[in-house]
N, CA and C of each residue as an Amber inpcrd file, in Angstrom:
protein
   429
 -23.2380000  -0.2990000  20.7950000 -22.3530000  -0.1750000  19.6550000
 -21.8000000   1.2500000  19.6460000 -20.6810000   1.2650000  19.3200000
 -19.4670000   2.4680000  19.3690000 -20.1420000   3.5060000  17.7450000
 -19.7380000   5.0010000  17.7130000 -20.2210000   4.9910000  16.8560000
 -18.5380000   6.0360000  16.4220000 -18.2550000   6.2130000  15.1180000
 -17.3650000   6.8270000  14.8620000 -17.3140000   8.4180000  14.0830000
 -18.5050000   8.7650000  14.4020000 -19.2220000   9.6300000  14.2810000
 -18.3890000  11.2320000  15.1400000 -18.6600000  12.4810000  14.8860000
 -17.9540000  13.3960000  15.5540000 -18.7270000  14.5150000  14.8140000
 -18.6790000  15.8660000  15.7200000 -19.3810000  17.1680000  15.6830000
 -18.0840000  18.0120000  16.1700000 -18.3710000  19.2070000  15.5770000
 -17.4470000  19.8940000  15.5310000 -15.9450000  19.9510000  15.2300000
 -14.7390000  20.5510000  15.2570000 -13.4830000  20.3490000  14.6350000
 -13.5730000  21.0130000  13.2510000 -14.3430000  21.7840000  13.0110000
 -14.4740000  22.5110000  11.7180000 -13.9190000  23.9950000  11.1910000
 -13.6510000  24.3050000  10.5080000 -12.1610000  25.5000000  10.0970000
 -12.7420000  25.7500000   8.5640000 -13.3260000  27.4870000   8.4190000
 -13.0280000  27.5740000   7.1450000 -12.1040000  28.6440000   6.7870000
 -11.1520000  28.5230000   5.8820000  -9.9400000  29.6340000   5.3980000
 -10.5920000  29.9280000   4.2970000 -10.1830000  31.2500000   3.5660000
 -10.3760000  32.0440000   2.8500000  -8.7300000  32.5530000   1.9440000
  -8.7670000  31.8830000   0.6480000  -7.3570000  31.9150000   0.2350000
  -7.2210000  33.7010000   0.2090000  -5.9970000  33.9180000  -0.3400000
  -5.6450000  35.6330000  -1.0410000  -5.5000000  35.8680000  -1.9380000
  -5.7110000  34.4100000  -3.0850000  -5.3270000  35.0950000  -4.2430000
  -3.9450000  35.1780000  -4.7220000  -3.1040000  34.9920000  -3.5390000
  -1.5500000  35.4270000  -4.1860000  -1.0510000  34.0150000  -4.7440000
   0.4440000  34.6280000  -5.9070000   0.6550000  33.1110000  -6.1560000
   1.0680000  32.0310000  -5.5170000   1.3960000  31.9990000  -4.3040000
   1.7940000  31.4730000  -3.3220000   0.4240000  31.6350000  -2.1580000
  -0.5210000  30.9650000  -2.1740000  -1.5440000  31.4980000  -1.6020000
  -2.0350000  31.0510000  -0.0790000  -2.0840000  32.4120000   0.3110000
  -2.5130000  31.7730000   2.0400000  -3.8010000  32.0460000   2.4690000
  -3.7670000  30.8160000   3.5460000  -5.4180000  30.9810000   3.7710000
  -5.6070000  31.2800000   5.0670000  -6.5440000  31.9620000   5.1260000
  -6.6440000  33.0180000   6.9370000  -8.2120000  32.6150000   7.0800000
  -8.3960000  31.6920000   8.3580000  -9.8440000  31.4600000   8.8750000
 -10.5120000  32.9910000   8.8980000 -11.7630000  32.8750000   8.4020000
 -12.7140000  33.7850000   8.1970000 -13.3970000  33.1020000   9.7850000
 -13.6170000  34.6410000  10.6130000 -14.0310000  34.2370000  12.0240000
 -15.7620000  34.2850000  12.2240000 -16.0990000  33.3290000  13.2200000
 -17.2400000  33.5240000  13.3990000 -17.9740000  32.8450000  12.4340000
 -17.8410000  31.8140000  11.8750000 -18.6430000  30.8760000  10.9740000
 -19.8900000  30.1090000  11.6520000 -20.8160000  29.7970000  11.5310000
 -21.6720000  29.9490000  12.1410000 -22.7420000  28.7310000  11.8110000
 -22.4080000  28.8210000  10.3580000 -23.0050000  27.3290000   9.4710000
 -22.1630000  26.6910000   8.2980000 -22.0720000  25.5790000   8.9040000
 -20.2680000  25.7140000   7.3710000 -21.4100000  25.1730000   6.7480000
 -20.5770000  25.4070000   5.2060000 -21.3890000  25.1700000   3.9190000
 -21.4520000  23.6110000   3.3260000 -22.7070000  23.1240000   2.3900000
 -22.1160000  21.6500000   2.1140000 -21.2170000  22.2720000   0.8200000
 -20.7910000  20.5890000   0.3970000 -19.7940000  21.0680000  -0.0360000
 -19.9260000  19.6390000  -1.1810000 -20.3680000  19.3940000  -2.8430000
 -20.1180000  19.0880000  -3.2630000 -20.5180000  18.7230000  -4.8540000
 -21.3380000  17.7030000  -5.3790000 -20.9150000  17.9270000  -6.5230000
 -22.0470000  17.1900000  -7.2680000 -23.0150000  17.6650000  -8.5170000
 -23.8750000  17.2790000  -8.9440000 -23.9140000  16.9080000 -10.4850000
 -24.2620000  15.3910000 -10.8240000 -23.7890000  15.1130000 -12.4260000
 -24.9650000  14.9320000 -12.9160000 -25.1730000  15.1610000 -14.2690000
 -26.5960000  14.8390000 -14.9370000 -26.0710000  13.3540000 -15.0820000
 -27.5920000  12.7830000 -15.2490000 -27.1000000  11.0990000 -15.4640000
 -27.9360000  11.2430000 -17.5220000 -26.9940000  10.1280000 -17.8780000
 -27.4680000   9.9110000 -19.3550000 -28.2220000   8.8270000 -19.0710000
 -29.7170000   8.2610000 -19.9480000 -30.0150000   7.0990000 -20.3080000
 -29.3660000   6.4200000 -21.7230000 -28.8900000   5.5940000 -21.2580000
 -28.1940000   4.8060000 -22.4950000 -29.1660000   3.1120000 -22.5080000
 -30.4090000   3.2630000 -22.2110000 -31.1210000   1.7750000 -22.4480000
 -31.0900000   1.9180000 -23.7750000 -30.7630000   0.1970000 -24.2610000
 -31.1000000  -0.2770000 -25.2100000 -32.3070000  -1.7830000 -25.3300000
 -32.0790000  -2.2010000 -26.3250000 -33.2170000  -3.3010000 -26.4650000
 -32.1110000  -4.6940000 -25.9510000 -30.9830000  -4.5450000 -25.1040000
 -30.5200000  -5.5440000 -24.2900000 -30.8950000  -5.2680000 -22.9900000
 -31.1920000  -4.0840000 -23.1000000 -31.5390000  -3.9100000 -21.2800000
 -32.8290000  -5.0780000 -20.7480000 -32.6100000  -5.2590000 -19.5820000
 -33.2540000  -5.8980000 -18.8740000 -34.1320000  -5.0610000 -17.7730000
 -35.5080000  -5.3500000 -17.6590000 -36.3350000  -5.1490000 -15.7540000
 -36.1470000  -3.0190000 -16.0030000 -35.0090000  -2.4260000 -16.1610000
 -35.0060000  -1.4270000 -15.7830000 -34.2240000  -0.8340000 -16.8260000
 -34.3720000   1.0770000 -16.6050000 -33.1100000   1.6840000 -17.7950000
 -31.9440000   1.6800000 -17.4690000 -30.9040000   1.9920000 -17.9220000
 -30.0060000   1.9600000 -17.4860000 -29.3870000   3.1680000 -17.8880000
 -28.3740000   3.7690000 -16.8230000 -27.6770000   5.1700000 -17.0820000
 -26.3540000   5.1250000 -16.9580000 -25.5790000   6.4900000 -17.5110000
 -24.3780000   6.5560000 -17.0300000 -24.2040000   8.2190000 -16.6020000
 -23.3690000   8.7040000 -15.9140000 -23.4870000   9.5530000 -15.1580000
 -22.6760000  10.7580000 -16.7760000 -22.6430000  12.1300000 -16.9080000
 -22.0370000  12.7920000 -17.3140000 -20.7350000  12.8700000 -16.9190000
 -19.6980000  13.1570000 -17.7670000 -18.3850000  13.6020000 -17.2610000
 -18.2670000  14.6060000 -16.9840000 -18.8050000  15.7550000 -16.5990000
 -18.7970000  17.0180000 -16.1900000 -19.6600000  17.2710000 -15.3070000
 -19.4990000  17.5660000 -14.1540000 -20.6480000  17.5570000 -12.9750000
 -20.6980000  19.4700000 -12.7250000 -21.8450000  19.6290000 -11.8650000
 -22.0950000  20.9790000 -11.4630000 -21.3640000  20.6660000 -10.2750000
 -21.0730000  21.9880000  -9.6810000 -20.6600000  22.1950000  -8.1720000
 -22.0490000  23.3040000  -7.4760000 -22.4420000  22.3960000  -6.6470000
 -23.5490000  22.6400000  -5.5800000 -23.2310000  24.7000000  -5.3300000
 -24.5740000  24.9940000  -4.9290000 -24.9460000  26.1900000  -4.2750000
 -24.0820000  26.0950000  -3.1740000 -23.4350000  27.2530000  -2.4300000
 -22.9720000  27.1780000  -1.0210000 -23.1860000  28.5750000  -0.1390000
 -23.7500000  28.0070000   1.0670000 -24.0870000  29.2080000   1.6880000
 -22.9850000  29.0720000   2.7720000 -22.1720000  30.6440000   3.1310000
 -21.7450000  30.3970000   4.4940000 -22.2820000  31.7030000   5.1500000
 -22.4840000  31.8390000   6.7730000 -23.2750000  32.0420000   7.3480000
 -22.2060000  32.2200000   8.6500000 -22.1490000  33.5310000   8.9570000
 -21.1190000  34.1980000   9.9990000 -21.3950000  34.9050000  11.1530000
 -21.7610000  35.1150000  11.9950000 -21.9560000  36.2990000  13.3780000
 -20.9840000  37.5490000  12.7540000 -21.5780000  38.3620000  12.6530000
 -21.1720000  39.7300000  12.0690000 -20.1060000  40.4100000  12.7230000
 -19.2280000  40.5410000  12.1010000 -18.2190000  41.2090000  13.3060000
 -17.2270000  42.3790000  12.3770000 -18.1550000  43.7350000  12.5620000
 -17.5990000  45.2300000  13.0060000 -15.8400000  45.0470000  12.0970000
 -15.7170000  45.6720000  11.3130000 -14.1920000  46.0480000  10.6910000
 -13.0580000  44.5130000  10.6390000 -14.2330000  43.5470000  10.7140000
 -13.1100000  42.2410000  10.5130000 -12.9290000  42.6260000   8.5760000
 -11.3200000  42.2210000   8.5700000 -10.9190000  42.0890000   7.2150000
 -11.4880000  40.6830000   6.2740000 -11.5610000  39.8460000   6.6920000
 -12.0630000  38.5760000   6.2670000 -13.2430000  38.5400000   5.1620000
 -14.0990000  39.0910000   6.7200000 -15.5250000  39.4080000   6.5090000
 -15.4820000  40.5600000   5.3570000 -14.7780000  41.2400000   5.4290000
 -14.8290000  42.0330000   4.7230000 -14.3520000  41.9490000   3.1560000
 -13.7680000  41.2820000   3.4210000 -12.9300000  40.4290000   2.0690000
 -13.9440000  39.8370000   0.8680000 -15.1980000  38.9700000   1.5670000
 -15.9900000  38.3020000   1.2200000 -16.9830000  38.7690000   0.4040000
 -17.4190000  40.1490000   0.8130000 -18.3250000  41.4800000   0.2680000
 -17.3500000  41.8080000  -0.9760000 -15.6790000  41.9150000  -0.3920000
 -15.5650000  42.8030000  -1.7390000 -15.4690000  41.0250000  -3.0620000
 -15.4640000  39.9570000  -2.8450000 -15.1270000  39.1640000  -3.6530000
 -16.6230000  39.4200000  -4.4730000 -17.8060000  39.3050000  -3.7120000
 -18.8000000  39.5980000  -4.7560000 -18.9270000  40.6880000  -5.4820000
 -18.8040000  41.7320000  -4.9510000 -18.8170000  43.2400000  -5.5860000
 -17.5230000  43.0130000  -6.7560000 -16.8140000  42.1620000  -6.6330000
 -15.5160000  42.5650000  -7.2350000 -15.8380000  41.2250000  -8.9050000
 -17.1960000  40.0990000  -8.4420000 -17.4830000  39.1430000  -9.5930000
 -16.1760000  38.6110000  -9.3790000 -15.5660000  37.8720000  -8.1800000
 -13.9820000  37.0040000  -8.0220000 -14.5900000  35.3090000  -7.8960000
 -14.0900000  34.6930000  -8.5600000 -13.7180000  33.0360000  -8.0360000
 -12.7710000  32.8900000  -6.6340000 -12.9920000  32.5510000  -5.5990000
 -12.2970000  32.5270000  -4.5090000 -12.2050000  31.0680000  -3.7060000
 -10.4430000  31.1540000  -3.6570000 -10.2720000  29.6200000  -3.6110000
 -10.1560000  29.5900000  -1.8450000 -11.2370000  28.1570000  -1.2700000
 -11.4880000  27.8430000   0.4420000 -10.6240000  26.6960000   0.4960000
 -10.5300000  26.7050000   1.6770000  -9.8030000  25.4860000   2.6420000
 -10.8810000  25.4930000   3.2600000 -11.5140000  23.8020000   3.9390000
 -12.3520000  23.2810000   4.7880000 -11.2370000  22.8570000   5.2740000
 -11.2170000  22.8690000   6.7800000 -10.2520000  22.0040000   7.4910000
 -10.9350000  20.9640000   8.4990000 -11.1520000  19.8190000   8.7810000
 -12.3420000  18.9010000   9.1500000 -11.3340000  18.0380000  10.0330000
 -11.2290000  17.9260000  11.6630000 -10.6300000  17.2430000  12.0410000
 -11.1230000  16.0380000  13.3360000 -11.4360000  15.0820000  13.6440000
 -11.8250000  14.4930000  14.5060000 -10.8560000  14.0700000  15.6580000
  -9.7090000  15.0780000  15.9350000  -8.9120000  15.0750000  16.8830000
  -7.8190000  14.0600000  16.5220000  -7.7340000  13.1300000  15.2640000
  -6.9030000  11.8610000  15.1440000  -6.4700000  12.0880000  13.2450000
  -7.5170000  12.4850000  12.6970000  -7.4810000  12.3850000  11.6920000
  -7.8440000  13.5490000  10.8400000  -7.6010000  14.5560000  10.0750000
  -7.6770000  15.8700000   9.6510000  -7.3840000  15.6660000   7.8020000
  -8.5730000  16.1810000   7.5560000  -9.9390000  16.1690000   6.1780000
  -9.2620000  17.6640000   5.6210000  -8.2240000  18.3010000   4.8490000
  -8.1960000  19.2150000   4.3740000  -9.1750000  19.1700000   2.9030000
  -9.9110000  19.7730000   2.7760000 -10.8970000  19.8460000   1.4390000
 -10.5560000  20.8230000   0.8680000  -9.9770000  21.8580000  -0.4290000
 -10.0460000  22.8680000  -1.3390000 -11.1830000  22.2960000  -2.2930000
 -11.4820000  24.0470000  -2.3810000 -12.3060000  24.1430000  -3.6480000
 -12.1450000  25.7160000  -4.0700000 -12.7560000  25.9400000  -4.9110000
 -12.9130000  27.2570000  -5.6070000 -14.7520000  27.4910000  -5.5510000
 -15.4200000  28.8240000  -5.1030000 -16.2550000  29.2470000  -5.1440000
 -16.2140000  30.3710000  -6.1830000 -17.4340000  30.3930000  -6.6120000
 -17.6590000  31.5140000  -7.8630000 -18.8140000  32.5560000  -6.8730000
 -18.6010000  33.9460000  -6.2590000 -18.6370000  34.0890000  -5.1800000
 -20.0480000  35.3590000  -5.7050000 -21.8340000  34.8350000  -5.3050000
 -22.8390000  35.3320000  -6.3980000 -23.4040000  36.2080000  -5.5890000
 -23.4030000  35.9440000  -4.1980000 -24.5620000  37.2090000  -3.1740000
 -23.6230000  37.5570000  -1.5550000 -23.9550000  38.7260000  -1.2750000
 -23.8590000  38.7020000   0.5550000 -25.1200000  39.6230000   0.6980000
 -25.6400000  39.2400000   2.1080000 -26.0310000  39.6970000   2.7510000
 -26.1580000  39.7320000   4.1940000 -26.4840000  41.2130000   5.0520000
 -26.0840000  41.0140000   6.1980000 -27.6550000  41.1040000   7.0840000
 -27.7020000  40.4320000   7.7820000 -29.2630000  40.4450000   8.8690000
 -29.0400000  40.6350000  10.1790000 -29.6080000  41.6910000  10.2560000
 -29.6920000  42.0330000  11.7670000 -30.7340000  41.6870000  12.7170000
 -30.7210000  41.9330000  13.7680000 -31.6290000  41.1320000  14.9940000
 -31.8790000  41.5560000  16.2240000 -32.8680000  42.0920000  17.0310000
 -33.0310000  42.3480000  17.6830000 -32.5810000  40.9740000  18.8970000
 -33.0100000  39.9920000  18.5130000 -33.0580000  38.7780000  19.3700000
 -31.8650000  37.9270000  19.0160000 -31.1750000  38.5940000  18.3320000
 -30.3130000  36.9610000  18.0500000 -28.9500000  38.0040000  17.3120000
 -27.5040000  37.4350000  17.4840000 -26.5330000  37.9830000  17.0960000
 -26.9260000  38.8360000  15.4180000 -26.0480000  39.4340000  14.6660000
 -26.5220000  39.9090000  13.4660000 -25.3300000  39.2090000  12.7090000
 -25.5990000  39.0710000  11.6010000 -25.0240000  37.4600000  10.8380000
 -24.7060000  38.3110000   9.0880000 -23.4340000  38.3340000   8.5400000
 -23.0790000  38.4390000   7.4450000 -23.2790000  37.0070000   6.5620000
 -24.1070000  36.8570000   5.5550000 -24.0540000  35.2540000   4.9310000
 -23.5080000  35.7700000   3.5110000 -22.4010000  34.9520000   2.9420000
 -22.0380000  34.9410000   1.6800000 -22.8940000  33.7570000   0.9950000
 -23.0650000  34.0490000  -0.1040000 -23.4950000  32.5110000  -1.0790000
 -22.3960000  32.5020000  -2.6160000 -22.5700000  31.4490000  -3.1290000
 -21.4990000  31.5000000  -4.2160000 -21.9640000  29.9850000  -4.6520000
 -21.2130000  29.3510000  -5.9160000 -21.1060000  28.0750000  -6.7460000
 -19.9140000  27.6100000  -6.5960000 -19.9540000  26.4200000  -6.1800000
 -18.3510000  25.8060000  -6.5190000 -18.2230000  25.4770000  -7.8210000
 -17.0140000  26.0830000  -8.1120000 -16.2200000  25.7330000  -9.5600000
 -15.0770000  25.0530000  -9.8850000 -15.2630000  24.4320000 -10.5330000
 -14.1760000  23.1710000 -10.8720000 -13.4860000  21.9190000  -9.8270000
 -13.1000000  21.9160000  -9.5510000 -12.5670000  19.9170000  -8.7770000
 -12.2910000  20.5330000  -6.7180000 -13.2360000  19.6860000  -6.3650000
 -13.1070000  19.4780000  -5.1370000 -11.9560000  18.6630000  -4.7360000
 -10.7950000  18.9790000  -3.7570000  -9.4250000  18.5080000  -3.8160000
  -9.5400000  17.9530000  -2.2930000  -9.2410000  16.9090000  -1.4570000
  -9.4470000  16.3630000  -0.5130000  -7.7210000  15.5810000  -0.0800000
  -7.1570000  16.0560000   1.0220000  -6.0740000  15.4500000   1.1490000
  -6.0700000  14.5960000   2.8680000  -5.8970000  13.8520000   2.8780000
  -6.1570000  13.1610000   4.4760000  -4.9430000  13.2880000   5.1910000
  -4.5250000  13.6430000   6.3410000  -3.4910000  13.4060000   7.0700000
  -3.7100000  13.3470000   8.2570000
């Protein structure tokens, strides 16, 4: 059996902020981030319920923790961009670009942008990781 399954084809941009806003791949990504969305559920059982409770989800969901995770790279602006969004307490709006060579997954979101840190290594490249919250509506366009 065929599977329709695929690895790699992955792109993350980093908007600017401007009103017309462009997005420039941040290089050297290393672990893309997940990416989505968590609702409290209500119990609404009553004395019609049957066997089990029954719920309904909240209309207002959280947006997940996100880590991204980079190979460190020396006077890149990007990278550098990312440090000042936390130092600076910025919401910063991403492009995921997700393509399986046929079919291409543009995803926006907005991150609320909370830690960086950078780790170095004797044994292994040295890695800048941002973390942040997604805030407000995950936007998904297929083409």
């Amino acid at each position: 059996m065929s599977t329709k399954a695929f690895a790699g084809g992955y792109t993350l941009k980093r908007g600017d902020g401007a009103g017309t806003e462009v997005f420039t791949v941040v290089p050297e990504l290393k672990i893309a981030p997940s990416v989505g969305v968590n609702k409290e559920k209500i119990k609404v059982s009553n004395f019609d319920s049957v066997d089990n409770h029954e719920y309904i989800a909240a209309a207002l969901g959280e947006g997940i923790d996100v880590t991204l995770e980079f190979n460190l790279v020396l006077g890149d602006t990007e990278q550098a961009a990312l440090r000042d969004d936390v130092n600076n307490s910025v919401n910063r709006n991403f492009e995921m670009v997700l393509t399986d060579g046929t079919t291409t997954l543009t995803r926006s979101f907005t991150v609320t942008m909370t830690g960086w840190n950078e780790d170095y290594s004797f044994e292994d490249a040295h890695k800048l990781v941002a973390n942040g919250t997604i805030s407000g509506a995950i936007v998904d366009v297929l083409t």
